[in-house]
Steps between C-alpha positions, in 0.01 A plus 500: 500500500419238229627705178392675174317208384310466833434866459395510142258249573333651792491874339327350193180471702556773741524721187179363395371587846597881482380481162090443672596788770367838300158354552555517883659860481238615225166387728659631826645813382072578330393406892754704672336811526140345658715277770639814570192692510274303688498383876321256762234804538424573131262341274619303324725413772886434417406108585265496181793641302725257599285169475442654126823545436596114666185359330604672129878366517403149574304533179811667341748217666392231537493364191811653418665285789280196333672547180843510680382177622366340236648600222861538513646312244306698227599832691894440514544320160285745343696816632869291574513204280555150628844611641385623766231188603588479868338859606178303452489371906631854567167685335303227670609614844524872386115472449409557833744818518306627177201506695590612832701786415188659370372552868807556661535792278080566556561490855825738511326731302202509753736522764647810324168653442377438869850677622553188673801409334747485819458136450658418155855547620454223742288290266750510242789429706328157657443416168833604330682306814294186431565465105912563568438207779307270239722574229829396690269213611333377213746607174795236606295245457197653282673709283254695321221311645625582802510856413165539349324346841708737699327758238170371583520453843664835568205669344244314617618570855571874398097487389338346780661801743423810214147353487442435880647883556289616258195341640527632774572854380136479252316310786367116382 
């Protein structure tokens, strides 16, 4: 919609973003077999599993989302140069997605486990509907601003509904 540059820019922080993703898949994929072993019934019950596994990833996260916030100029200069200057507001906004995504993918994986996973379909497509709608919305006049709080948004959104399904699949 708004070009190469537009997308250059806004891939130099989403590739930053992927880049912080293998922690997400490494600690879900070591949990995956007990939030698919245990239930409401057992002890430990599957609730305890997943509060860990919530609990553990905002310790793994959140600071990665604070460094997104805080420190973006040093991140893109040191791994882009000064070219590319303008993905700092990007990995700014992208700092929320770094954290969420963590229990998205948490809370799929429970859902998985818990064979409760008619839901994602649904899930994903409110949430894949919403970021097309935000990015028509916001990248006109946003550009890649625009695009990176559609980014947010959408998986903040997408989140919220994996980790309310999944709550109520583990009990509270």
């Amino acid at each position: 919609i708004k070009g190469n540059l537009a997308v250059g820019v806004y891939g130099v922080a989403y590739r930053v973003l992927e880049s912080t993703l293998f922690i997400t898949y490494d600690f879900v994929a070591a949990l995956a077999p007990t939030l698919a072993r245990l239930r409401r019934d057992t002890i430990p019950p599957i609730a305890r599993a997943y509060e860990f596994g919530c609990r553990a990833l905002a310790l793994l996260l959140v600071p990665i989302g604070d460094v997104f916030v805080a420190f973006p100029h040093a991140i893109v200069h040191l791994l882009y140069g000064s070219k590319y200057g303008a993905a700092e507001g990007v990995m700014r906004l992208l700092g929320g997605a770094a954290v969420t995504y963590g229990f998205s993918f948490l809370s799929m994986s429970t859902l998985v486990g818990q064979h409760r996973d008619m839901v994602l379909p649904r899930v994903h497509l409110v949430a894949a509907v919403q970021n097309v709608a935000l990015n028509f919305a916001l990248i006109p006049p946003l550009s890649y601003t625009g695009a990176a709080i559609a980014t947010t948004v959408s998986e903040t959104t997408r989140t919220v509904m994996l980790m309310w399904h999944a709550i109520r699949a583990t009990g509270a």
